[in-house]
C-alpha positions in Angstrom: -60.6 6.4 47.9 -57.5 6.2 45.4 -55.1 3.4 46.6 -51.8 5.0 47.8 -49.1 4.2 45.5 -46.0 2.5 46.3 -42.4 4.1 47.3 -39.9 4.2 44.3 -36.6 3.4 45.2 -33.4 5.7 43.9 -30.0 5.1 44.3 -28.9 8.2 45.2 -29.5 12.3 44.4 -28.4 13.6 41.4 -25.4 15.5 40.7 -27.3 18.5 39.4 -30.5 20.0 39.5 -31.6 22.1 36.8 -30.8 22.3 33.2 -31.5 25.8 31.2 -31.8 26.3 27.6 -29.0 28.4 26.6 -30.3 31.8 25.6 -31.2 34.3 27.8 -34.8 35.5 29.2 -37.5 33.6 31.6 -38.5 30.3 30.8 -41.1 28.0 31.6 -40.0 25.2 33.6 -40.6 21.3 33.6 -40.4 19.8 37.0 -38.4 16.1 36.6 -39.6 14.0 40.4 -36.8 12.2 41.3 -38.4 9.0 40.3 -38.5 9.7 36.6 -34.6 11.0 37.3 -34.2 7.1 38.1 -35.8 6.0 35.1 -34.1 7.7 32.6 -31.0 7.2 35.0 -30.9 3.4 34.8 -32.8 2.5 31.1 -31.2 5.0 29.0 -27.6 5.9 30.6 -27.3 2.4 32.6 -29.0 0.6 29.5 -31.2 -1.4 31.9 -34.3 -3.1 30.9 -37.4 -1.6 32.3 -37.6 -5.2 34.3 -34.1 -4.6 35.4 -35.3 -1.0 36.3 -38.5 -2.3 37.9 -36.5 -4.7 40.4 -33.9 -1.9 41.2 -37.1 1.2 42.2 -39.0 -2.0 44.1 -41.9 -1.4 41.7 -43.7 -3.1 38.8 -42.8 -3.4 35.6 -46.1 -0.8 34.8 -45.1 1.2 36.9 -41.7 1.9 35.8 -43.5 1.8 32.3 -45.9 4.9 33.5 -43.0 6.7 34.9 -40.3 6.3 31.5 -43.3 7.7 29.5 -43.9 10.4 31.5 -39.7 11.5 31.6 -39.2 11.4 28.3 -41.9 13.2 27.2 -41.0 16.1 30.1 -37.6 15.5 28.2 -39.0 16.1 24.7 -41.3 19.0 26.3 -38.3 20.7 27.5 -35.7 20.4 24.6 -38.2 20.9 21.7 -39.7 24.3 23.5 -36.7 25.7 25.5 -38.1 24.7 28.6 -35.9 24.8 31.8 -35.6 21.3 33.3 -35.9 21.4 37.7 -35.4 18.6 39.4 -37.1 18.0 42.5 -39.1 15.2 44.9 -41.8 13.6 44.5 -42.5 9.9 46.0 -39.0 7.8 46.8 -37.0 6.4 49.4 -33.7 6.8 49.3 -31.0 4.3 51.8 -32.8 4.7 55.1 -34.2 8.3 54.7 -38.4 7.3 54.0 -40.7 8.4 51.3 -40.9 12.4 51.8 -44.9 11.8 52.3 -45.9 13.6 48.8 -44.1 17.6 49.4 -46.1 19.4 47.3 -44.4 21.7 44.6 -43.8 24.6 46.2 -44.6 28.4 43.6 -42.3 30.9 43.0 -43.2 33.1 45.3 -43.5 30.5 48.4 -40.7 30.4 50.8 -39.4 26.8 52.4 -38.6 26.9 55.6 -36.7 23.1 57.3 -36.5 23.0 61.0 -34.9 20.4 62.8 -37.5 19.0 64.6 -37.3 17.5 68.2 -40.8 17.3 70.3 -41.9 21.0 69.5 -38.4 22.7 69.6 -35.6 23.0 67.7 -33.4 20.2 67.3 -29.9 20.9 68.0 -27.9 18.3 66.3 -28.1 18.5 62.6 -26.6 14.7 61.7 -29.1 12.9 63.8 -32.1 14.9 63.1 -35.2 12.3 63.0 -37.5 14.6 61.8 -38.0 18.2 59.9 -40.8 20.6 60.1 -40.9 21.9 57.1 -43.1 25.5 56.9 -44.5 27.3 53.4 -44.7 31.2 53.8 -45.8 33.3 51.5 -45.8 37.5 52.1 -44.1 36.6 55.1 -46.8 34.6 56.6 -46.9 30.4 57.1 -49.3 29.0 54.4 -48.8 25.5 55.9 -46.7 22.8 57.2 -45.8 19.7 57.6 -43.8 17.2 60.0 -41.0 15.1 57.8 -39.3 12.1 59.3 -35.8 11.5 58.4 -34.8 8.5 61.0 -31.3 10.4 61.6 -29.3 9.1 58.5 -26.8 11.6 58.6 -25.6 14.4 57.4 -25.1 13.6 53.7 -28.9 12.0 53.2 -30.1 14.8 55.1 -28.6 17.4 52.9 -29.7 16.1 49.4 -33.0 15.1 51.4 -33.6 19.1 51.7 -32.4 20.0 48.5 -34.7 18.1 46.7 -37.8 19.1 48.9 -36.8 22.4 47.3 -35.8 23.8 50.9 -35.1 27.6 50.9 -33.9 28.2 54.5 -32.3 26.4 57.2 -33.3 26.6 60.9 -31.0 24.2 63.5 -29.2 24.3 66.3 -25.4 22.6 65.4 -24.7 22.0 62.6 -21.0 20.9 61.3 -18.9 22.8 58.2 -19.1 19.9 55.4 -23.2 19.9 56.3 -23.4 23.4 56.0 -21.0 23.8 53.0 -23.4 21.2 50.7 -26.1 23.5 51.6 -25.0 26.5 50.9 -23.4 25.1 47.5 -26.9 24.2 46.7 -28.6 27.5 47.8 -30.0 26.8 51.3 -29.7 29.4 53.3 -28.4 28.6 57.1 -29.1 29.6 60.3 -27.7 27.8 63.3 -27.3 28.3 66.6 -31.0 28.2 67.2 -32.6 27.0 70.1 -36.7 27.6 71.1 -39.9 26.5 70.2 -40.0 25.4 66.4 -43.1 27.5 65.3 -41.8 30.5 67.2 -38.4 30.7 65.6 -40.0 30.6 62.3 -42.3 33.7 62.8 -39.0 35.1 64.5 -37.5 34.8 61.4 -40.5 36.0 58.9 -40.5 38.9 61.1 -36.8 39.7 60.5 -35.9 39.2 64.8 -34.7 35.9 64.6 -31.7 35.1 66.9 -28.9 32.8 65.9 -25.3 32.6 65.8 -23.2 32.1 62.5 -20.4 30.3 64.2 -22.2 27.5 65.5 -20.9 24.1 64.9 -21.8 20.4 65.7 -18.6 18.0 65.5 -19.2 14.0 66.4 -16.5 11.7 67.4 -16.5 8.2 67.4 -14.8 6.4 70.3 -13.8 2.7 70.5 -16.5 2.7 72.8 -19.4 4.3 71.4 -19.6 8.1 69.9 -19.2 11.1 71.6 -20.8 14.8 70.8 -19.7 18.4 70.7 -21.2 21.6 70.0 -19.7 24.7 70.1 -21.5 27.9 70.4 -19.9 31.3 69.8 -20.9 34.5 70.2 -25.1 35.0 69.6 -26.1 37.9 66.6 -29.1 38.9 65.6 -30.8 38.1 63.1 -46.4 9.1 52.9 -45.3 8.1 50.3 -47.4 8.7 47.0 
């Protein structure tokens, strides 16, 4: 049985996510895990030495040696053959969100579904989700899932958490404007105002009968005494660590 390899720290999600060759047409793309982002982030742009880089991702020196090696020649792939450079997971931990337990690449023809998760149901406050479910569908039918913990970090984390698992779609109940602006800026679709049985509201959705309301928001206040929540629903429409 392999030995399960270690969490590699990052600082924080990149910027952007995808490079393209500038010509037109379809190109072959070279996924970049957000790992060797962090290499080629701290050596060559941060000048760091790969012990430097090794104390700063919590891993060994090899490691971050196995990791460069593997960047740069993605890098070299990419620029020498026109390749379109996607950024995406792989095994990290970034601030207090944990490793994303090894999401597979998803193909181009697979959908990503993220609910926020809360004993079977939907969750219905975005910022202090503690766990997705995150669903694969293919021809309009769920090819597998998988239960992600989060540990409620906010919305920020959570965002960039979602856009680098490659999420397509949304599914939440409240969910406040700057949360929902970052994903849509990043091309997640979302749909609030959701409230039922996780696996249901999926389907519901695959089938095109999926009930939720646009105008759903989620605003927290803090209090000198502790925070308070509000949601405010309008008007319901239609529609491990590797």
């Amino acid at each position: 049985m392999a030995r399960p390899k270690r969490c590699r720290k990052i600082c924080g999600y990149p910027d952007y996510w995808s490079f393209v060759p500038e010509s037109t047409g379809d190109f072959e793309t070279v996924f970049f895990m957000l790992d060797e982002f962090e290499t080629i982030r701290l050596i060559d742009y941060q000048k760091m030495t790969q012990e430097e880089c090794a104390v700063a991702m919590g891993v060994s020196r090899a490691t971050v040696t196995s990791i460069y090696e593997s960047a740069r020649f993605k890098l070299s792939d990419a620029m020498v053959n026109g390749k379109r450079i996607q950024i995406t997971g792989g095994s990290y931990k970034i601030e207090e969100i944990p490793a994303n337990i090894s999401i597979n690449l998803k193909g181009e023809s697979v959908m990503r579904i993220a609910v926020t998760y809360e004993q079977g149901q939907v969750g219905q406050h975005f910022g202090r989700t503690e766990q997705f479910k995150l669903y694969d569908a293919d021809n309009g039918e769920i090819k597998s899932s998988q239960i992600i913990d989060t540990n409620g970090t906010g919305h920020g984390a959570l965002a960039g958490f979602l856009r680098a698992s490659e999420v397509d779609v949304l599914i939440c109940g409240g969910i406040g404007m700057g949360a929902r602006n970052v994903l849509m800026e990043a091309g997640i679709q979302v749909l609030p105002g959701v409230d039922g049985e996780a696996d249901i509201m999926v389907n519901d959705y695959l089938a095109g009968k999926l009930v939720y309301d646009p105008d759903t928001e989620c605003h927290h206040h803090d209090h000198e005494h502790g925070e308070g929540h509000e949601c405010h629903h309008g008007d319901c429409g239609s529609h491990g660590c590797n």
